[in-house]
N, C-alpha and C positions, 0 to 999 in steps of 0.2 A: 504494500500500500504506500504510496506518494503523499508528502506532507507540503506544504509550504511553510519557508520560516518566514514570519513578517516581525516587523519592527515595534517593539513594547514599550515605549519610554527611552531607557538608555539602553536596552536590553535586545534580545531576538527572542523569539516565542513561537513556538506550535500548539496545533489544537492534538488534545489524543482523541480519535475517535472513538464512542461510543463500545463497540466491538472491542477494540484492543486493551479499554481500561477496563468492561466486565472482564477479561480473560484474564487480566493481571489483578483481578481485585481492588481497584483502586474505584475511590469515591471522592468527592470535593471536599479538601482540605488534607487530602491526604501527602505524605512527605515521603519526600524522593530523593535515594543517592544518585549523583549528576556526578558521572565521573567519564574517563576516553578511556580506551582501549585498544591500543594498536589502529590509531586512526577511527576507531569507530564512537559515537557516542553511548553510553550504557545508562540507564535508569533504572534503579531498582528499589522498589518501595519500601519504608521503613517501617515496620511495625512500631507503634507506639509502645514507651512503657509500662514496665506492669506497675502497681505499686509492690510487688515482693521483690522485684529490680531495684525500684528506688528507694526502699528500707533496707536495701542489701547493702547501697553505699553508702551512708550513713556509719562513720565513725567516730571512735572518741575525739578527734583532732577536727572532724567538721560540724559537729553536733555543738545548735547556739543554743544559750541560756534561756531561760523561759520567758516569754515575752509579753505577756500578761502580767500587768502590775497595777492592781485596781486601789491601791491605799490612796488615802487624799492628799492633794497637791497643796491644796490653799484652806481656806476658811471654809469650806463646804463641810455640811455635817449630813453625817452618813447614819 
């Protein structure tokens, strides 16, 4: 199948047809590795995170203090 690139801003841009994005599972907003390969362009869809991915990196060196601090500021009576 034949694409045209046209011009997006500063950018170049194609449409994916219909057909080739059911095939590849892709839907609107979904995110794409854009990499070449021996000349060729490659697109490969990125599954989003899990959260058992993003509680896996979570260490004692990145993990920030609590951030909820509801005691009173000023003259407010609680």
């Amino acid at each position: 199948m034949l694409a045209t690139v046209s011009k997006w801003g500063n950018s170049l841009a194609i449409r994916i047809p219909r057909g080739i994005a059911e095939d590849a599972h892709l839907e609107e907003g979904a995110t794409l590795d854009l990499r070449t390969e021996g000349g060729k362009i490659v697109a490969e869809p990125v599954a989003p995170p899990t959260l058992d991915s993003l509680l896996a990196a979570v260490t004692p060196e990145n993990l920030h203090h609590e951030q909820f601090d509801d005691r009173p500021r000023g003259v407010e009576a609680w």
